[in-house]
Structures are given as C-alpha cells and as structure tokens.
N, C-alpha and C positions, 0 to 999 in steps of 0.2 A: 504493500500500500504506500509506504515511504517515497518507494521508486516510481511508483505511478504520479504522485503529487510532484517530487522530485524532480521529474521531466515534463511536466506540465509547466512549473512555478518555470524553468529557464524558457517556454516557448510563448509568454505570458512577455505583452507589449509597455512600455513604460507608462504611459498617458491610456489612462481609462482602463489599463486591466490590472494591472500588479497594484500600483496603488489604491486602487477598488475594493480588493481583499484585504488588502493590512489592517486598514480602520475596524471592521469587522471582527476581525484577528485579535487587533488589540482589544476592545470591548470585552471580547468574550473572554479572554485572559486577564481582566480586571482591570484595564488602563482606563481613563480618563480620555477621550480624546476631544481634542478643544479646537482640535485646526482638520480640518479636511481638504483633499486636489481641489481648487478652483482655478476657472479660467478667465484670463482677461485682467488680472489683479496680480500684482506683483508678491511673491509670495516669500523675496529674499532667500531662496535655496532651498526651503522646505516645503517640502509636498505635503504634510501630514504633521501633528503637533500633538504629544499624548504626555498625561501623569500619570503616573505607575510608581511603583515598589522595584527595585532594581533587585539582582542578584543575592545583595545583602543585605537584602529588608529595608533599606533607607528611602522613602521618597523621592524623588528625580522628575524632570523635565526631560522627555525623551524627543529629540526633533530628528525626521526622517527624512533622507534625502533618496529619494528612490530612481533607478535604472534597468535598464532591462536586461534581461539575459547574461553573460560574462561580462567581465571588467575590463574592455583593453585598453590600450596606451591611445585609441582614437576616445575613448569614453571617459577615460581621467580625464587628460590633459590637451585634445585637439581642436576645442571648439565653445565656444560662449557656452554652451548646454552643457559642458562634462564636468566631470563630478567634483575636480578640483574647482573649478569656479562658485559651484553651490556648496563647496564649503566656505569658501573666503567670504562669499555674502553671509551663511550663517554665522561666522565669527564675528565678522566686520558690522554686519547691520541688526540684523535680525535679533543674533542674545544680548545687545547691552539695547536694542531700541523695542524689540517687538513681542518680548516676554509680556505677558501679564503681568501687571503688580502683583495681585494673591500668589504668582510663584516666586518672586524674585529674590526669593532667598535661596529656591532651590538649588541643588547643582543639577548640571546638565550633560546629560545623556547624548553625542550627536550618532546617530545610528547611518551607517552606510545599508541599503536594503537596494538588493541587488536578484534576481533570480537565478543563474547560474553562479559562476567561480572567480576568484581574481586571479587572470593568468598571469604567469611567472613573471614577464618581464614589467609587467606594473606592481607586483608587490614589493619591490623594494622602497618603491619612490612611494606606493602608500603606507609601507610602515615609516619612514624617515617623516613623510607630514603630520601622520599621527605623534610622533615622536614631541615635533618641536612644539604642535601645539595642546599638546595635554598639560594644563595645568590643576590645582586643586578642585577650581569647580567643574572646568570640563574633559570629559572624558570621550574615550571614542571608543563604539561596538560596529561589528561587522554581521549585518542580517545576509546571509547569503544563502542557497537555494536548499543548503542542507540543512539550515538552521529552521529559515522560517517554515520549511516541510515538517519539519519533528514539532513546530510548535503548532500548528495546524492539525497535526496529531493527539496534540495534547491538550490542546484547545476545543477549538469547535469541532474537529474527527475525534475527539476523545474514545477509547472502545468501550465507557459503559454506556457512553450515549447513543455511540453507532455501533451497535454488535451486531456478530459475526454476519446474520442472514440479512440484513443491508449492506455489510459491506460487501457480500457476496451478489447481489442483485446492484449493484451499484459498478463494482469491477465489470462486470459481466456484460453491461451497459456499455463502459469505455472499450472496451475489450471486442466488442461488436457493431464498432461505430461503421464500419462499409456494408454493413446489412443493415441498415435503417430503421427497418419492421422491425426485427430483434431487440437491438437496442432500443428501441423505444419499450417496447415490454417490458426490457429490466427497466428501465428508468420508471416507468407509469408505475410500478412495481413498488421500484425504491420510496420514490414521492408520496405513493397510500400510505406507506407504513412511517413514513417521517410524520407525516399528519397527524397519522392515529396516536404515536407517539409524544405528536406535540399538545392533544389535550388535554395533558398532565395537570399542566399549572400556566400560568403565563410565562415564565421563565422558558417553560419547558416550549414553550410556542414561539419563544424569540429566537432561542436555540435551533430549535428545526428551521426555521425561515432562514438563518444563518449556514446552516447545513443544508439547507437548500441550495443556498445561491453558491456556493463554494463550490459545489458539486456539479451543477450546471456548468460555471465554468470549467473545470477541469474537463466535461466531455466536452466545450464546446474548443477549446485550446485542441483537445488530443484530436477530434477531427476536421478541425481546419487543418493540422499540419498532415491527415491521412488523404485531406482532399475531401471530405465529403461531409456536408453540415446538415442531413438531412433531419437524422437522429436529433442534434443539437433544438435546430426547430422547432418541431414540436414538442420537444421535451420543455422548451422554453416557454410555449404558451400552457402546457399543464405546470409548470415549474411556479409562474406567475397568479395560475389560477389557484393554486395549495396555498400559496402563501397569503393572496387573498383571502382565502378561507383561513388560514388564521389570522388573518388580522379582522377577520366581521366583528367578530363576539365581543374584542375589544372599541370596537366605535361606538366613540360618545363620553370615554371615559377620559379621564385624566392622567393615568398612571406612567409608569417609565415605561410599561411593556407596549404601549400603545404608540411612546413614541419610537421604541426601537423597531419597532415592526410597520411604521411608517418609513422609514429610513428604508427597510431590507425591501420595501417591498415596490421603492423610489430606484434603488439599485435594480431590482428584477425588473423591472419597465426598461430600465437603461441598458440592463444585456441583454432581454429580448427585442430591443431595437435595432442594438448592434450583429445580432445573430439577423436578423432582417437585414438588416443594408447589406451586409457579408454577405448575403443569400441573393440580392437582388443587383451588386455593383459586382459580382462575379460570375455568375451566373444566369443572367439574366443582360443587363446593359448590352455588354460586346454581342449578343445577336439578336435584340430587341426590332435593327434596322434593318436585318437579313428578309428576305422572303421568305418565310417556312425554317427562318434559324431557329426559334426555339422548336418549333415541332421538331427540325431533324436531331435537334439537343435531346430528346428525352429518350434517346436510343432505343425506341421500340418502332416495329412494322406494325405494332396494333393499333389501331383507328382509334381505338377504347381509348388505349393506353393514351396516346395524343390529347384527346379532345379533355380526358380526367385531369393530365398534365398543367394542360394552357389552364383551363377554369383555375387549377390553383392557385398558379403564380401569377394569375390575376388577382385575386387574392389576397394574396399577400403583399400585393403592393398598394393594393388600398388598405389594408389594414397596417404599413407601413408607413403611409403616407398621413393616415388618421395619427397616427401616435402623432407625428412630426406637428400636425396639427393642434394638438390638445397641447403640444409641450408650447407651441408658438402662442399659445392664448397664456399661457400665467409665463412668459418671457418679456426682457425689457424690451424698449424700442430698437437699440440696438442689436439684437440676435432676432426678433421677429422678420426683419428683411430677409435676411438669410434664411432662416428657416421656412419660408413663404416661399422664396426662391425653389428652396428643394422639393415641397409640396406640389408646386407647378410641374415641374423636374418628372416627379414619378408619375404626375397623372400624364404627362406628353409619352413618357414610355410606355404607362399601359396604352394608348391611344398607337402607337405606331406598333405593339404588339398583337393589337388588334386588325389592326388594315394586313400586318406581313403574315398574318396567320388565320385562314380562314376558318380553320376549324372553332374558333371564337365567336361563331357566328350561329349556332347552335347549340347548347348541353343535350348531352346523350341523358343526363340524371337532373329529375326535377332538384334534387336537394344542393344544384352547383349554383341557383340560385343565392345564396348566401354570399357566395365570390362575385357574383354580377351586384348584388345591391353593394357590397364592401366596395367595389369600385366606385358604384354612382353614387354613393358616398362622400369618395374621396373627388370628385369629379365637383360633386356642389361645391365643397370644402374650396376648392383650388379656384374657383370663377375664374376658368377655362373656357374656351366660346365652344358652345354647345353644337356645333355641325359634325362634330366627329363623333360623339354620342348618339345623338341624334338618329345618323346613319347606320350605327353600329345595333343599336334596338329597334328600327325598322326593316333591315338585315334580317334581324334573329327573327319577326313576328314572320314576316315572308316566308322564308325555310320554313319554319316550325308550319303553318298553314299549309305549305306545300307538303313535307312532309306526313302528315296528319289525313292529309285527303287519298297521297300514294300509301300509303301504309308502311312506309320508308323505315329509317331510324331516324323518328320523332321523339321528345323530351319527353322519359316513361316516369314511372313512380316508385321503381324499382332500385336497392341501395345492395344488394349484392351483386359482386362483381362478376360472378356466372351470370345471375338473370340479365345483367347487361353485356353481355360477351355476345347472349345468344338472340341479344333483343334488333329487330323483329322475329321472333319463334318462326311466328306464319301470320296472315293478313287475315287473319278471319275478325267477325267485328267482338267475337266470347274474348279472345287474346288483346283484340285494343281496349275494351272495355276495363280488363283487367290491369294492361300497361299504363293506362290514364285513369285508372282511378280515383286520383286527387290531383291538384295541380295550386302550387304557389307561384310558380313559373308568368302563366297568363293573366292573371291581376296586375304582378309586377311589372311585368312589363306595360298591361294597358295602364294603367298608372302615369310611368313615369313619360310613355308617350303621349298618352294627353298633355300632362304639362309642358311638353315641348313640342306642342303643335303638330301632332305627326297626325294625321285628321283620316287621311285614308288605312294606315295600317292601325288605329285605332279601330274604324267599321270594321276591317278584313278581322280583328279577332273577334269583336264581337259579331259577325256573322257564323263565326267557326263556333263560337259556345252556345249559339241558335241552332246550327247544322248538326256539328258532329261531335260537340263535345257535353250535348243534354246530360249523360249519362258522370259527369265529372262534378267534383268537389274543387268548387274555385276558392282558395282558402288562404286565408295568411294567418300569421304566427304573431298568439301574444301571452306575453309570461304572466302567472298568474301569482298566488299566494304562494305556492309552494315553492316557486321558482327560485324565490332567497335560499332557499336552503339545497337545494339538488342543482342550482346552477352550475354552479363555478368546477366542483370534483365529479358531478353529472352520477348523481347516484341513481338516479332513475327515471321516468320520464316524467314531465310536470308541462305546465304553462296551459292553453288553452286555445283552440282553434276557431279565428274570425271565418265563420261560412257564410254562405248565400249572398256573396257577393254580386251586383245587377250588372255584371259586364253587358247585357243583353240589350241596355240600356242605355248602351256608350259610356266614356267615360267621364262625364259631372257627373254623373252619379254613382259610378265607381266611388271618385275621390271620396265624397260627400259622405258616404257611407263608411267607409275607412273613417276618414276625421270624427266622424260621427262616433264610433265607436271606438278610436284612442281619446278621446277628451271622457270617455264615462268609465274608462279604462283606469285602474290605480297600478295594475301590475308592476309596468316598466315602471314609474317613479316611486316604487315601493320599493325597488334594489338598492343592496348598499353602495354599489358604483353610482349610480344615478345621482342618488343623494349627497354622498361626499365630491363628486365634481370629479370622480374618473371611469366615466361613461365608456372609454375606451374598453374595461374589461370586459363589459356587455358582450360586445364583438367580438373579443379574443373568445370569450366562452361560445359563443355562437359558432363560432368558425371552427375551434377545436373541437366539439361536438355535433357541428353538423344541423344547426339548429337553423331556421329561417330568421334572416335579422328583424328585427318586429319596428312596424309601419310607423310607429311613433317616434323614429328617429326621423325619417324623412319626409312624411304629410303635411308636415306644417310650412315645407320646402315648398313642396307642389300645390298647394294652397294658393298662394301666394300671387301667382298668377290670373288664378278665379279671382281672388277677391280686388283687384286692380282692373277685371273685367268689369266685374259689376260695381265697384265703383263710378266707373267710365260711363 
C-alpha cells in the first residue's frame, strides 16, 4: 500500500494536486492549518501555513513550501519558481512580516514537501543552505515522497480506519484502472462501505470524506499516467455524490464537522472538475473538429457502441461546463471573464461535435436524454446564438419521425445493452408498442423546440403522438419526497413521473403544463443541493444514475419567450 501511494505522491503535479492533499493530511494529523494554495495573491514562498506539535511535543509554526515530483538542480536553483527562491522569501518576508501575532513566539518549522526524492547532485547545496540558515527559532524538515506516504498511512489511510476489505477493494480499483467496468466496481464498492463506515459519528464522517478524496486521487494520478481516466470519472461523480451524502445530515448546523466536510466536499467539486477537463482537453478537443473523429475515437465497428459513446461525452461537457458555470457565479469580476470564456469554449465544442458526428443526431436509448438536456443546459448557460441548437433538435425530431414510421432504429425505452444491440427485433406494431412504451425523449425535445421557434418540426411531433405514438407514455421526471434520501448513493428508485403531457396540442400547451406542474411541485426545491446553492449535484446524480434531468431546471428558460409574447 506504501508503494502504491509512494508512486502516486511523485506523479502528483505541484499546483492543485500535491498541495490539495497536505492541508487535509495535516488536519487529520492534528495541525492547525491557517494558510491554504491561493491564486493570484502573493503568498511569499509558502503554499500552505499549519500549527502543530513537532516531533518533540513542543508547539511550532510549520510553513510549506511544496514541488512536484524529484528535486533537481533545475527545481532548487534554475528559475524565479525553484525552491531556493521560496525559501529566501520565506526567510526574508514572510516569518519576520506574515506570521500571525497569536504565533509569534513560536519557533518555526520551514518544511521542504516534495513528492519524489532529492537527487544527488542537489543534496549537497541543500544540506549546506539548511546548514547556514538554521538558527534557534528556525529549523528545517524534509517532507518527501517516503515521508508524506507513511504519514498518509498513518493518518487519514490509518489501518483501523481503513481495514483490510477496503483496502482490498480499493487496490483492486487502482490495480484495474485499463478495465474501467472493473474498476469502477471496486471503487463503487470501496465508496459504500466508507459511507457506511462514516455514520459512526461526525468525526467518523469527516474522516471518510477525507478518505474519500485521497483515494480518488490516487486512482485518478495512477490512471492518467496508465493513459486511461475512464474508471477515474465516474468514480468521481459517485466519489462527490458519498461525500455529499455525508455532508446532508450535517446542514444547518454549526459545528467543526460541518465545516470540515464543506471544505472536503469544495475539494471533491475541484477534482471532479479536473478529472473532467483531463477527460474533455485530451480526449475529446484534438478531434472535436474531425468528421467522424470522435466516433472513429471510440474504437468500436458497433453503431451501438458509437451512438452510447457520442451521447456521453456530450454529457459530460455540459455537465463540465455547468460546474464552470456555478463556480463563475460566486467568483470575483476578475476570474468570471475567464471563466465565461471557457463556458462558451465547451459549449462551441459540443456544437462542432455535433455537426462532425452525425450519429448525435439520434439516441438509440430514450434514457440518453439526460446528456441532451445536460447540454441544453449548458447551451442556455453560455448565450451562445441558438442556430446551431436549433438545427441540431430539428435534426433529431426529423430522424426520430422518420424512423418511427420505417420501423428503423428509433429512440426505444429499452436500458439493457442486449435489448439495444438487437433493437429493431422485427417491425411488427406488438414489438414497437413494447420498444416505445414510455418516452421522455418527445416532450423534450417539443419543449425546447417551441421555444426556439422551430414551428414545423414542433407539428411533425405532435402529429406523430396523434398517429403512431397513441399507445406511449409522454412523460418527464420529477423528484419527489423521497428523493433526498435515495438521490445522491441511488439506493433505490424514488421521484415521480409528470404524465399526460398534451403534445397533441402543440407546444403552448406543452410548456404550460410542464410550468404548470413544477410551480405546485416542492420536490426539486426540497433537495439539499437546491437549497444550499449547489444545484450542480442535482445533475451529477442524474447523470450518474441515469435519471431524466427534471423540467424545473429549464421551464422557466423557455417560458420566457411566451410571456414576452403575450406581453406584446
């Protein structure tokens, strides 16, 4: 286990990863930590600022200077950023100007924190600087990849906390990061029983959220450097959704444990972000502008295989693009440009991912609907000009209509991957009856095409739910009471289905009845995301479960244009 962390902690990036875990590290080992990585703010050499108990029980001021990976002679001494310079500003500025008063009696701890080793030919010139400047108050420690590993061990991996059959379902995970499916098992595996574990005490709930996110990282380090982040992913959004789940029970309250599992669970947003952009600026970008790049990317000759693919990594770029979104609303003026920027950014890639890949222009499975609204989502989000949407959902109504009348491979109801391998069986109308038995698909889309004026492939559906689709459940998805408690870890099914939707009637009164029915709706603002203002996990749990995003994120969008109508 040593060795697995071991070589995690040196493949672990200076800015946002290594420094990410220390603070946590130290907490759980009893420090004090008072200063955290910030950007944009001059931080005089130290990344991280903690009080603790040193070796010999005495009290100290511990300031970190942290780097990544090995120590070399370009990383000491080659450049404004190396590690001799973030000492001379610690010495020179930082401890006689930037201490606290309540510690300035302390002695001071300066900690070198480092993920691999210091090679040979810089350890002399770093034991010689250490030399000259240790005086009585300060002293100098060497955190390197063996050290902070064992204290990681000892700490937040402790083995009464993490025994044997997690650490074994956890390995097991890293260990089968190029099988995806697999790993995700151990990990969905690991994550229950950290949970179950964590509703010990509150302690025992800040502890697992800690142990959560530690663990996360290490698989997602060990498969970026195997090449494959798929495992990482998903384990990300159930990673985020656990930890959610332990932080519910505490909202509202006052205590530390509320606030440390705000913290852990500000961090889980920030590397299931990072595990997204990593997923979407590598795998995705470079053939975003190809014809048929990412279809030919998903290395399968199955049509299935393709069409399941594309819906994802749509997907996930609105649900990537959301986050970006939510963080650009409590950001200053200064980082919301940028972050706006990027926003536009991903909705133009889902947008050119969509014209180079036609198979986007269809779901084989009604339930891929959740990746089309996560887009049109992110699409309102960005006030992007809507003629590429537009096209793109008058597209899909066309096919699906066509479809529907050939008895083609139209968007069935069906969520196992045999019944969709083999779907159309046969054209008989007992088999479509059966493949269309329910549809969230057709709402949605007349929905959002009414509000964007699409006036003929609005009639063509609702002639098709006149013609051939009497026999179908036109329905959308809305969480109910129980939702709070089986959302987030999906223990079983809950929420409550909007039926008898009037598509037959066009769509005002589509909308009308949708709005109609989320305004008498308490479901959705009855979630603890909703409530505390991180609506974003709504979605993450939708997505990770396969749930339909529910209308009351978006109605009041498409509204909007009615009531400017009739104002008029």
């Amino acid at each position: 286990m040593k060795l697995l962390i071991r070589d995690y902690l040196g493949s672990l990036r200076e800015r946002d990863e290594l420094d990410a875990i220390l603070p946590d590290l130290l907490s759980e080992l009893g420090f004090h930590v008072y200063s955290r990585p910030q950007r944009g703010t001059s931080q005089l050499g130290v990344d991280i600022a903690a009080v603790g108990k040193d070796d010999d029980g005495e009290k100290k001021v511990f300031l970190f200077s942290v780097k990544q990976g090995d120590l070399t002679r370009q990383d000491w001494d080659g450049t404004p950023q190396a590690l001799r310079s973030s000492l001379d500003e610690i010495l020179d500025a930082y401890i006689p100007h930037r201490i606290p008063a309540r510690y300035k009696g302390l002695k001071v701890v300066i900690c070198l924190a480092f993920g691999g080793d210091v090679n040979e030919q810089v350890r002399e010139k770093l034991t010689g600087f250490i030399a000259r400047n240790t005086t009585a108050r300060v002293t100098f420690d060497e955190w390197n990849g063996d050290k902070i590993a064992g204290m990681i061990l000892k700490g937040i991996l402790r083995e009464k906390i993490l025994p044997k059959p997690l650490r074994s379902s956890f390995q097991k995970a890293v260990a089968m990061v190029d099988e995806p499916e697999v790993s995700y098992e151990h990990f969905s595996r690991f994550a229950g029983d950290l949970c179950q574990a964590g509703t010990m005490s509150g302690k025992a709930r800040v502890r697992a959220a800690r142990q959560l996110n530690i663990c996360l990282w290490i698989l997602f380090v060990w498969a970026r450097s195997a090449g494959n982040i798929e495992s990482p992913y998903r384990s990300s959004e159930l990673a985020l959704l656990t930890s959610w789940e332990l932080l519910r029970p505490t909202l509202g309250s006052n205590g530390r444990e509320i606030k440390a599992l705000s913290i852990v669970v500000r961090q889980m947003i920030e590397l299931h972000l990072t595990i997204s952009m990593e997923f979407i600026e590598s795998r995705v970008l470079p053939y975003a502008k190809i014809r048929h790049g990412i279809s030919m990317a998903t290395g399968s000759r199955s049509s299935l295989d393709v069409n399941l693919a594309l819906f994802e990594v749509l997907g996930r770029i609105g649900l990537a693009g959301l986050w970006l979104h939510w963080i650009g609303e409590r950001s200053d003026e200064a980082h919301q440009g940028k972050i706006r920027s990027s926003v536009v950014q991903l909705t133009q890639t889902g947008l050119e991912l969509i014209r180079n890949n036609p198979a986007l222009f269809l779901p084989i499975a009604d339930r891929q609907g959740t990746n089309i609204a996560l887009f049109l989502q992110l699409w309102l989000a960005s006030e992007v000009d809507a003629t590429g949407v537009t096209s793109w959902l008058e597209e899909m109504a066309y096919r699906l209509n066509f479809s529907i009348h050939t008895r083609s491979r139209y968007t069935s109801s069906f969520t196992d991957y045999r019944d969709l391998a083999e779907h159309p069986r046969d054209r008989s109308d007992e088999y479509f009856k059966e493949a269309m038995a329910g549809s969230t698909i057709v709402p949605l889309l007349a929905a959002w095409l009414h509000a964007l004026g699409a006036t003929e492939a609005v009639e063509a559906l609702s002639r098709l739910a006149q013609k051939e689709l009497k026999h179908c459940t036109l329905q959308l998805w809305l969480p109910d009471a129980s939702s709070e408690e089986n959302l987030y870890v999906g223990n079983s099914s809950h929420g409550r289905a909007l039926c008898g939707l009037p598509l037959n009637k066009g769509g005002h009164q589509l909308i009308a009845t949708i709005a109609e029915a989320c305004s008498t709706d308490s479901g959705l603002q009855g979630l603890s995301p909703i409530k505390s203002g991180f609506w974003p996990v709504v979605m993450v749990a939708c997505h990770h479960h396969q749930l339909p995003i529910p209308p009351g994120f978006w109605i009041s969008s498409l509204m909007e244009p009615e009531s400017e109508l009739e104002t008029d």
